[in-house]
C-alpha positions in Angstrom: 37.9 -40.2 10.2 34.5 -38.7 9.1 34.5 -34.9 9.1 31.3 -33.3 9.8 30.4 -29.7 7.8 28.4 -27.7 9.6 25.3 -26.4 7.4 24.2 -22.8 7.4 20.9 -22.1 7.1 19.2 -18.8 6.5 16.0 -18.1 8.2 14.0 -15.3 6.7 11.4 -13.8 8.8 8.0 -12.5 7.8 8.4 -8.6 7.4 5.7 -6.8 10.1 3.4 -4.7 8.7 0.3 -3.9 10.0 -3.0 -4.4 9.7 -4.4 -1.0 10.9 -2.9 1.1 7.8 -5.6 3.4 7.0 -6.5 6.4 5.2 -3.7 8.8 7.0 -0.1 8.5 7.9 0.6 5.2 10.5 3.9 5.2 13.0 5.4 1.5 11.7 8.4 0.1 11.5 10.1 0.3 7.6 10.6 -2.8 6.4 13.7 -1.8 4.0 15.6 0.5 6.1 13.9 -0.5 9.9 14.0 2.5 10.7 10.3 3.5 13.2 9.1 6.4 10.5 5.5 8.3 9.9 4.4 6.9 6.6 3.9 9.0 3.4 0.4 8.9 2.2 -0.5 8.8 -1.3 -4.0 8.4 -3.0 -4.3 6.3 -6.0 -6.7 5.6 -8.6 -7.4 2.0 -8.5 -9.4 -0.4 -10.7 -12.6 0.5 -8.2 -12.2 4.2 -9.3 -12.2 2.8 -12.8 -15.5 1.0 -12.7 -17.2 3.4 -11.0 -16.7 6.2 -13.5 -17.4 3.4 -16.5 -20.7 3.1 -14.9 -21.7 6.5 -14.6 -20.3 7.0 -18.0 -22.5 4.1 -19.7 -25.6 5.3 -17.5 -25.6 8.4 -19.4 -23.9 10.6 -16.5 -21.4 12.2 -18.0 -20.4 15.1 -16.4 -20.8 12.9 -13.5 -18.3 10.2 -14.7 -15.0 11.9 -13.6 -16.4 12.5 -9.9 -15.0 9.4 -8.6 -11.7 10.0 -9.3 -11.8 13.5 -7.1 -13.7 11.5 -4.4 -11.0 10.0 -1.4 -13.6 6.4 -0.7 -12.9 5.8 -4.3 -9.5 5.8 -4.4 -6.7 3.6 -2.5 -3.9 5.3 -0.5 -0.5 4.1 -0.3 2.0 4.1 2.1 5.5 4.9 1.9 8.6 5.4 4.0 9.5 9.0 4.1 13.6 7.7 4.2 13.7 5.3 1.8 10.8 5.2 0.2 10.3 1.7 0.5 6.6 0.7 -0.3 5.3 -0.2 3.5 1.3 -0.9 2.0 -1.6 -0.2 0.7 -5.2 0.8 2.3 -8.1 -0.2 0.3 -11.5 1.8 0.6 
């Protein structure tokens, strides 16, 4: 007699996030607690924000050169879950 074991398999799906996170707060669904939440919004410095005030700095602009860190296009905003604050994404400018 041959006994058979059954195998279990775990099937992870592909977290849904999506593609229309902007600038301001998005209704989603949280991908840590899955709870249907208002995102947090945060802006960010990013490696653009960098760059830009480099540039201005080497082109002789200084007083200029810490504008783009108060300007929102130069900066990426992050979203969060309010509940858990579980990192949903990120919108780049």
């Amino acid at each position: 007699m041959d006994k058979q074991k059954a195998a279990v398999v775990n099937v992870t799906t592909a977290l849904e996030v999506p593609a229309t996170l902007g600038p301001d707060p998005a209704r989603v669904v949280c991908p840590s607690c899955k709870a249907e939440v208002v995102t947090a919004t945060k802006s960010q410095a990013s490696n653009k924000t960098h760059i830009y005030s480099l540039v201005l700095f080497l082109m002789m602009c200084w007083p200029c050169c810490l504008i783009p860190y108060c300007c929102q296009s130069c900066k990426d905003t992050a979203h969060r879950c309010p509940n858990c604050n579980a990192f949903v994404g990120v919108f780049r400018h």
